[in-house]
N, C-alpha and C positions, 0 to 999 in steps of 0.2 A: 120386658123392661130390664135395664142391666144396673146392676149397683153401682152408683157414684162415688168418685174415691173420697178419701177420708179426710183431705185438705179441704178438697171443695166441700162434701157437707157440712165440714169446721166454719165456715164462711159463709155456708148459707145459715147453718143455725144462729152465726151472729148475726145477720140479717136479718133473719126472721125478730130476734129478740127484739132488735132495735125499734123494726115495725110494730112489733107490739108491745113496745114501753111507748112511743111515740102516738098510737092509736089507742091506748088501752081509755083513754077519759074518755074517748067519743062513741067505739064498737064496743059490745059486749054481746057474746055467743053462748048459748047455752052448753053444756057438753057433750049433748047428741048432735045441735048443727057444728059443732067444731070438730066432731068425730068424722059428719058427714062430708066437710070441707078439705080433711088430710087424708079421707079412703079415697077423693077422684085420682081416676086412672091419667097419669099425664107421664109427659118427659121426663128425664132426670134433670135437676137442676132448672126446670121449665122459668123461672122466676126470673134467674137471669136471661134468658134468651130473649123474654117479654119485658124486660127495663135497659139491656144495654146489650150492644153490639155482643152476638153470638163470639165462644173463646173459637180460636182454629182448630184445638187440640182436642176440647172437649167434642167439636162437633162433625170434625174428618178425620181425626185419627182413632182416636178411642173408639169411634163406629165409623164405619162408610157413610157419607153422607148424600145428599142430593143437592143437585142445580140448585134448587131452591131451598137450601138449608146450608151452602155454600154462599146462596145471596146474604142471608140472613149477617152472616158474618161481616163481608164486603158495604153492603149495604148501599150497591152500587153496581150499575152492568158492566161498567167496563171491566173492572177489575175482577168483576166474577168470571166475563167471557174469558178474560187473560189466565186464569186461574184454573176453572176446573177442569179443561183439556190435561194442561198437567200434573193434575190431582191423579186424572184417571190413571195417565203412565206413569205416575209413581208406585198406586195401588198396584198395576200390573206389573211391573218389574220388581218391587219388594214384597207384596202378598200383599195377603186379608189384614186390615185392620187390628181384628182380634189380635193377633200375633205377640202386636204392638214393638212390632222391630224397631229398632234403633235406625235402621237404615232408611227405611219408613219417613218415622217423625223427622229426620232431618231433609230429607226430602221435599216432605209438606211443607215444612217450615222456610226454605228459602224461595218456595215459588213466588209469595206476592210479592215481596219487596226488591223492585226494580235494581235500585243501589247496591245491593249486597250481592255477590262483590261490585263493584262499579264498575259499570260501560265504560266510563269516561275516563280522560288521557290523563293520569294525574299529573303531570309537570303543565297543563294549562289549564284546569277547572280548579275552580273557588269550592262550588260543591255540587253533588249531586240530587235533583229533586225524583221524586217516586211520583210518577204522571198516575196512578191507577190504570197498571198494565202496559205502562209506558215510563219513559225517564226523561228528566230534561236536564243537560249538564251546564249549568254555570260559568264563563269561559274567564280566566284573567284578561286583563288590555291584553293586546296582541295575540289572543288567539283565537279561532274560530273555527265551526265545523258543529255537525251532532254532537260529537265525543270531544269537544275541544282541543282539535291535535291535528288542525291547518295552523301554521305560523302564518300573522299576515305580514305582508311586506310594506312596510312604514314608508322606506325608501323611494315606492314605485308612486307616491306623490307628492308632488314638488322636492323631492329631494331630501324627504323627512324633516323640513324644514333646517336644515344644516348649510352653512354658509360653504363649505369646501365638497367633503367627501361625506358621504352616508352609509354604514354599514349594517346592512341588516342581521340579526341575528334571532334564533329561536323564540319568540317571542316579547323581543324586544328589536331597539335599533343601537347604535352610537355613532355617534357623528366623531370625523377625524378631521384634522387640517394639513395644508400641505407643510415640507419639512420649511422652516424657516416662522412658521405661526402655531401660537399654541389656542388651545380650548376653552374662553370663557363663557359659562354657565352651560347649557348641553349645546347649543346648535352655534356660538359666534366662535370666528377667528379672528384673532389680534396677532401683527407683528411683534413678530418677539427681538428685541435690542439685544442681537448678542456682545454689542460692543461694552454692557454692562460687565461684564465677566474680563476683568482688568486680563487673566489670560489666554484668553480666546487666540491673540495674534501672537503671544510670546513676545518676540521684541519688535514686531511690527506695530505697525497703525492701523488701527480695525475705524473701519467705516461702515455705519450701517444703511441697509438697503430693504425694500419692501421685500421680507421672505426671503433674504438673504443680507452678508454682510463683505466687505474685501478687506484683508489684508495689505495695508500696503507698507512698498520700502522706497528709501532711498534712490536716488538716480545710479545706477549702475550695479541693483544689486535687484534678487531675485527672492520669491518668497517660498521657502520650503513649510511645505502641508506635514512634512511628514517630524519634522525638527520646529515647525512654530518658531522659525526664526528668516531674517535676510542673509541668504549666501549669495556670493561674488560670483558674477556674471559668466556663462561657461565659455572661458577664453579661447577657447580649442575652437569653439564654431570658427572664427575669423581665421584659420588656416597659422597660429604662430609657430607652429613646430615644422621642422621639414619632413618629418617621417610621423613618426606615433604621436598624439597627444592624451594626455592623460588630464582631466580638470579635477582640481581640488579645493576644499573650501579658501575661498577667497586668495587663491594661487591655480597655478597648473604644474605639468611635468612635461618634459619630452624626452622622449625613446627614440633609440633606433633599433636598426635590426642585424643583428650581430649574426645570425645567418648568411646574409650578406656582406660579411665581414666589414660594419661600421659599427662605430660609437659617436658618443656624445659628444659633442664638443665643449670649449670652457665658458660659449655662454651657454650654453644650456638650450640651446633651440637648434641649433642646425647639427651636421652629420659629420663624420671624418671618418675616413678609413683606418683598421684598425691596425696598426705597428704590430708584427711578432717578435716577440722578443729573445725568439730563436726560430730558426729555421729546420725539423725536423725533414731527415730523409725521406723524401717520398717514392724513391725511383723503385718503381715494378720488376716483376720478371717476368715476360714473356711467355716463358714454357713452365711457370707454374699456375696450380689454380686453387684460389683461396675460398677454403670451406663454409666460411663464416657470410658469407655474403648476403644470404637468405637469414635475417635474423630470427624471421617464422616456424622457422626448422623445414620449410619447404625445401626440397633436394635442389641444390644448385646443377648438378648433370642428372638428365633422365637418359637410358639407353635401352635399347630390346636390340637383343640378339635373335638370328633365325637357322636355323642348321636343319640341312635334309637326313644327315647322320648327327648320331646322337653323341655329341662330346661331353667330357668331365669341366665341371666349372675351373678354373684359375686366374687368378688376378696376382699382380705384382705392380708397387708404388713405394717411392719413398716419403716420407712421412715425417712433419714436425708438427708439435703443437704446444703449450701452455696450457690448454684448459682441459681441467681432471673429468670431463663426462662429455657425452659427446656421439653420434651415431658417424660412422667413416662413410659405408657402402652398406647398399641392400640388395639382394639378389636372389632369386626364385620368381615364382608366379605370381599369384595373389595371396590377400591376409589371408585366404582359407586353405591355400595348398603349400608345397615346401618350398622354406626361405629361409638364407640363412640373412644375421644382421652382424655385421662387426663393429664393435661402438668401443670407446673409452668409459671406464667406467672408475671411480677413485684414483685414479692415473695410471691404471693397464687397462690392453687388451682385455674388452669381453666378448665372445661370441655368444648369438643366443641364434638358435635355431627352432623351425620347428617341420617335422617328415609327417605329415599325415598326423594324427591325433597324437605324436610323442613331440613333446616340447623338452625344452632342455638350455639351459645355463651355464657356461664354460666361462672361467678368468683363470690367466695365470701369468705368468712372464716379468721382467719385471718392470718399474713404475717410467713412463716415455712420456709424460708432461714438460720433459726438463729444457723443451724450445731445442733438442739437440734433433739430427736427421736421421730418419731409422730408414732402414729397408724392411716395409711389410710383404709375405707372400701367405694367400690361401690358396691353396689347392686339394681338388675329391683324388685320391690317389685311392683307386679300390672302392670299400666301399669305410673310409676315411675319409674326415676333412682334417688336414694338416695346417696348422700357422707356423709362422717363422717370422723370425724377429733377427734382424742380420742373418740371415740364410742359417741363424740354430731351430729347429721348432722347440715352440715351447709348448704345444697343446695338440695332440692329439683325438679325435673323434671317433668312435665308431657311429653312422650313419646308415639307415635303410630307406634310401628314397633316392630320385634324382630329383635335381634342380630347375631341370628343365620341362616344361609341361607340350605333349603330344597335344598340335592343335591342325585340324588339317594336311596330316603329312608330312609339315613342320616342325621341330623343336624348338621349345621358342624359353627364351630367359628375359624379366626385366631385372635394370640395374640402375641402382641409383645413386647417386652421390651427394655426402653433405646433409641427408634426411633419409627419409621412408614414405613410401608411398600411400601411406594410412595412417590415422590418426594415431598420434604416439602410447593411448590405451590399449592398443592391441599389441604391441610388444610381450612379451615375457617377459622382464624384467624391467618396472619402470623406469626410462631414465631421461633425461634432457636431451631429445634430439639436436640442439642448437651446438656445434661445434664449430671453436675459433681455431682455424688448424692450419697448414698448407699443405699440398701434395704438388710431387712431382716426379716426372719419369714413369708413368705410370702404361701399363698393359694388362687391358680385360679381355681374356682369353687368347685370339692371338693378334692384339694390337691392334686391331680394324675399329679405329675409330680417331681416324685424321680428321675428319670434319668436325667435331670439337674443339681439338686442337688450335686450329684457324678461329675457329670460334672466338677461343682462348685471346689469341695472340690479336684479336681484331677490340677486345671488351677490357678494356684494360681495372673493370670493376670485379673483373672474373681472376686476376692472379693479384698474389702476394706479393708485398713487398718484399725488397731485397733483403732488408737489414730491421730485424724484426725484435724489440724487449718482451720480458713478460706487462700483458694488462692488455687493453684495447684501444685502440687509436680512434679519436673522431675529430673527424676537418672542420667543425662546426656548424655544416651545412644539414646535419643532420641528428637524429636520438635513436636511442635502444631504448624499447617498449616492452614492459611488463606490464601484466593482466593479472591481479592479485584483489581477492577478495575476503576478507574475514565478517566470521559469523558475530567475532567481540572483540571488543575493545580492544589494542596492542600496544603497548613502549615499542618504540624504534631509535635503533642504535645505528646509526652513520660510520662505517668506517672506511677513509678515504686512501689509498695510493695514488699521485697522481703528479705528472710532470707537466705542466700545463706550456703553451707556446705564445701565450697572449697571459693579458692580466684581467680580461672581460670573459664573463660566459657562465651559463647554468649547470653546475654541475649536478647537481641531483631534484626531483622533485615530485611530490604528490600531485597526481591531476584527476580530480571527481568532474564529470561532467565540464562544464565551462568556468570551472572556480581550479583554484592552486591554494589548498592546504598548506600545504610547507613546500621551500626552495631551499636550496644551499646553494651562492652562485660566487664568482670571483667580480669584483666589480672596482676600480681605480677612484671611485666618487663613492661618499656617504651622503644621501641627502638629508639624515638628520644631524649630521653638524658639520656637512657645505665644505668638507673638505675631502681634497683631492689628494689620495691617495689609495696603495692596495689593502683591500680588504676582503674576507672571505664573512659574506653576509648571510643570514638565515631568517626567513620573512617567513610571518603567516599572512597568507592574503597579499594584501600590501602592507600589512607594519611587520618593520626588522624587529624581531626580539632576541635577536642577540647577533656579536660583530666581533671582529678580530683584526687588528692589521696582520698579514699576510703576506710578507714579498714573495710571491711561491715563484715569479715568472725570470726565474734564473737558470734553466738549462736545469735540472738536478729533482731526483724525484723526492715527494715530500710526503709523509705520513700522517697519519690524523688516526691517534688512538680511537675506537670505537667509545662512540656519545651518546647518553641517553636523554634523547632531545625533551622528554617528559620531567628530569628533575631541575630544578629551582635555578641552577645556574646561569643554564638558557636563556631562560624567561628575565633573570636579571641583567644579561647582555653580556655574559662572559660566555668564552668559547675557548676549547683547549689548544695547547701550544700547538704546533705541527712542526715536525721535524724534518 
C-alpha cells in the first residue's frame, strides 16, 4: 500500500471529523474495536472511492490502474470502453505511473472529455456536448453536419422566401432586389420613386416607372445621362454641312477640308475654294533631285554597283542645302562591313566611316548651309579618302580597307542617297538622317546610272525646285511627322518663321492618339466672336485659349518670337506680336 499525499489525507481527516461529530450521539466504539477498525488492510483513500465517483488522478495516474478501477471512476461503459484503450498508450509511451511524469498526467487527463479541444466547426456550433466517449456538436440556424461545418442552403427553397434575388451565404442567406427596388423587412421588394430626388433628372422631367424611372425633355431636344440635363438635338445627323459637321451643345459647326484646298464659306455650311493670296514659284528642274523627299530618312536613291575588277570608290555632285544636319550618301557593304557616310552635320561636311572594327569621325571645311551651290568630290586615292569642296580638299583620310565587298567573283558596292540603309543607331556619330537639300550633276564612279536620271525627269516629286528660300515648303496637301516621347512633363516654346500663301491652315500641332492637345493654325473666321477676319488661333481640344489678329498672308516672311505656351498669357488670350 502506497502513502496518500498530504492534500488528500487533509480532506479525508476533515471528513472523517465531520462523520464523527455527526455520528458521535448514536455510535460509540470502545478503544480496542476502533483500534481494530483503522488497523484493516484497505486502499488509500478507500472512503472516497465507496461514497463518490473515483478521482482520475488518484486512481490512473498516481498508480496504474485496471478496466475495472477505470469503471469506478467513469461509472459507465461507454466512456470506460472509450477511455482505457488510451489510458494504456499513454502509459506506454510516457512510462510507469510511478514516475509521475508530467507528460503522463497530461495525457490522462485529456482522454475523457470529448470537447477539449473541440471537434466541432467553431464559426457554426453553439456548443459542444461530451456524449461519454462521444461528442455531439450543437449547430447555429444554418448550419449542419457532425461538426457543424455544412452551410445549408436557404436559397435552394422557394427562393429563401425573397421576392427578387436570394443570396446564400455561410451560414446564413440575404435577400436582394432588382436595381430600381429597394429592401423592406428581409425578403419584400418595393419600387423605389426616384422621381423623389428633385435631382435625379437635372433639368429634365423625371417620370417614374416600375424599377425604373425616364427622364424626359422638350420636343427637339435630347437627354444627356452623363450632364443630367436637355441638349439640342445632333443637327449633323440630317446632312446640314456640305463637308465636316461638328454638333454642339444646342448648335453645330461646319468644316471643310483645306487639304483639298476649300474653306468655309460666309454662311457657314457649305465650301469654297480657297483664294492664295500669292502665288509661290513652283516650277521644278528636271535634272536635279531633291533629298528631302523621304521625310523618314528612308534613302530617296538606292544603287549597287558590280565590277569584275576591283575599282577605287568616287563620287562627284553639286550640292545646295539649308539644313545644318543631314546624311548626303552611303556607300560600302553592309552595317557590319566597310562604309563610308557623308552627312552634314552643324553646317559642314562630316564623314564618318568605318573599315572593319576601326570607326572613325571626320568634320572640317567650312559651313555650306548658306542654300549657295558647292561642287562635292570623294574619292579613295591610294589608300586615302579625299573630300573636296570646289575642287580644294578639305579632309584628308588615311583608310585600310576597300569599299567594295568580294562576293562571287564580283565586287560589289551599295549606295544610297538622301538616307542609310540601316537604322540610324548604327551610325558613328548620331545624327538626323532627314536632309532638306538638292543635288545635281552628279556621277557615282563612272556615271553609269542613266536610268535614274529618267527616273528623275519622269517624278517630278523626285527634283527641286528651281527658285528655292531658306525653311520648307508645304502645298497643304500634306505634314511633316514627329515621333517624340517624354518620360515628364515639358513647357513648350513655338517659334514660328513663316511666309504663308493662304490665310487658312494648321500650322503646328500635338496629336496623342485620336485627340489634338494643342494646334496653332491661321484661320480668316473666329467662332468665338463670329468675326471674319485673320487670325492666328491656338486651341486646346476644341477651345481657343488664346488669339491674335494676324494679316500674315501678304507675300513677306513673318516671325513669332519663341512662346511659352505654359505661362498665364496664353491661357488669357493674348498671343505675341509677329513681325
Amino acid at each position: 500500500m502506497r502513502r496518500t499525499p498530504t492534500k488528500s489525507l487533509s480532506s479525508a481527516a476533515v471528513l472523517i471529523l465531520l462523520l464523527a461529530v455527526r455520528w458521535s450521539h448514536s455510535i460509540s466504539l470502545s478503544p480496542q474495536e476502533a483500534n481494530q477498525f483503522l488497523s484493516r488492510h484497505r486502499r488509500a483513500n478507500q472512503v472516497f472511492e465507496e461514497t463518490k465517483q473515483g478521482h482520475l488522478e488518484r486512481e490512473c495516474v498516481e498508480e496504474r490502474c485496471t478496466k475495472e478501477e477505470a469503471r469506478e471512476v467513469f461509472e459507465n461503459d461507454p466512456e470506460t470502453d472509450y477511455f482505457y484503450p488510451k489510458y494504456l498508450a499513454c502509459v506506454e509511451k510516457f512510462g510507469d505511473a510511478e514516475k509521475k511524469k508530467h507528460d503522463l498526467i497530461t495525457c490522462v487527463h485529456n482522454i475523457p472529455d470529448q470537447c477539449s479541444p473541440s471537434p466541432c466547426n467553431a464559426r457554426g456550433t453553439v456548443r459542444c456536448e461530451d456524449k461519454k466517449g462521444d461528442f455531439l456538436c450543437h449547430c447555429f440556424t444554418g448550419w449542419s453536419g457532425a461538426r457543424c461545418d455544412k452551410d445549408v442552403d436557404e436559397c435552394s427553397k422557394r427562393n429563401g422566401g425573397c421576392d427578387h434575388e436570394c443570396n446564400n451565404t455561410m451560414g446564413s442567406y440575404r435577400c436582394s432586389c432588382h436595381q430600381g427596388y429597394m429592401l423592406v423587412g428581409r425578403h419584400m421588394c418595393n419600387d423605389v420613386d426616384e422621381c423623389e430626388d428633385p435631382g435625379v433628372c437635372g433639368t429634365a422631367r423625371c417620370e417614374n416607372k416600375n424599377g425604373s424611372y425616364d427622364c424626359l425633355c422638350d420636343n427637339g431636344y435630347v437627354y444627356d445621362n452623363e450632364t443630367k440635363s436637355c441638349v439640342d438635338v445632333d443637327e449633323c445627323e440630317t446632312s446640314v454641312c456640305a463637308e465636316e459637321c461638328l454638333n454642339t451643345p444646342g448648335s453645330f459647326r461646319c468644316f471643310c477640308d483645306g487639304r483639298q484646298g476649300m474653306k468655309l464659306g460666309q454662311d457657314l455650311r457649305s465650301c469654297k475654294p480657297i483664294t492664295p493670296c500669292m502665288t509661290p514659284s513652283l516650277k521644278r528642274n528636271s535634272r536635279s533631285l531633291y533629298l528631302g523627299r523621304m521625310f523618314s530618312g528612308v534613302p530617296v536613291v538606292r544603287l549597287r554597283f558590280r565590277r569584275r575588277i576591283q575599282t577605287g570608290f568616287s563620287a562627284e555632285f553639286d550640292f545646295r542645302t539649308y539644313d545644318p544636319e543631314g546624311v548626303i550618301f552611303f556607300a560600302g557593304g553592309h552595317l557590319n562591313s566597310s562604309w563610308i557616310v557623308l552627312a552634314m552635320h552643324n553646317g559642314k561636311l562630316e564623314l564618318q566611316l568605318k573599315y572593319g572594327a576601326v570607326s572613325r569621325v571626320t568634320s572640317s571645311g567650312p559651313v555650306v548651309n548658306d542654300g549657295q551651290w558647292r561642287k562635292i568630290s570623294v574619292e579613295e586615292q591610294g589608300r586615302s579618302l579625299v573630300i573636296k569642296i570646289d575642287r580644294e580638299a578639305v579632309m584628308k583620310i588615311a583608310v585600310n580597307g576597300d569599299l567594295f565587298t568580294l562576293k562571287k567573283g564580283m565586287h560589289e558596292l551599295n549606295l544610297t542617297v538622301g538616307g542609310v540603309p540601316f537604322k540610324e543607331d548604327g551610325l558613328v556619330n548620331q545624327v538626323n538622317p532627314r536632309l532638306d537639300g538638292c543635288m545635281k550633276e552628279w556621277r557615282w564612279l563612272t556615271g553609269e546610272d542613266t536610268s535614274i536620271q529618267e527616273t528623275i525627269r519622269s517624278n517630278d516629286n523626285m527634283q527641286c525646285f528651281s527658285t528655292e528660300d531658306p525653311g520648307a515648303y508645304y502645298p497643304g496637301t500634306g505634314f511633316a511627322l514627329f515621333n517624340i516621347s517624354y518620360d515628364t512633363s515639358q513647357n513648350l516654346t513655338v517659334h514660328l518663321t513663316l511666309r504663308p500663301t493662304s490665310s487658312i491652315g494648321v500650322l503646328f500641332a500635338l496629336v496623342h492618339q485620336d485627340r489634338v492637345p494643342l494646334s496653332i493654325a491661321l484661320a480668316d473666321y473666329h467662332p468665338s466672336t463670329d468675326e471674319w477676319r485673320d487670325y492666328v488661333l491656338v486651341s486646346v481640344g476644341d477651345t481657343i485659349i488664346a488669339s491674335s489678329p494676324a494679316p500674315l498672308c501678304d507675300g513677306l516672311s513673318h516671325d513669332s518670337q519663341g512662346h511659352d505656351l505654359s505661362k498665364p498669357d496664353a491661357a488669357a488670350g493674348r498671343w505675341p506680336d509677329w513681325t
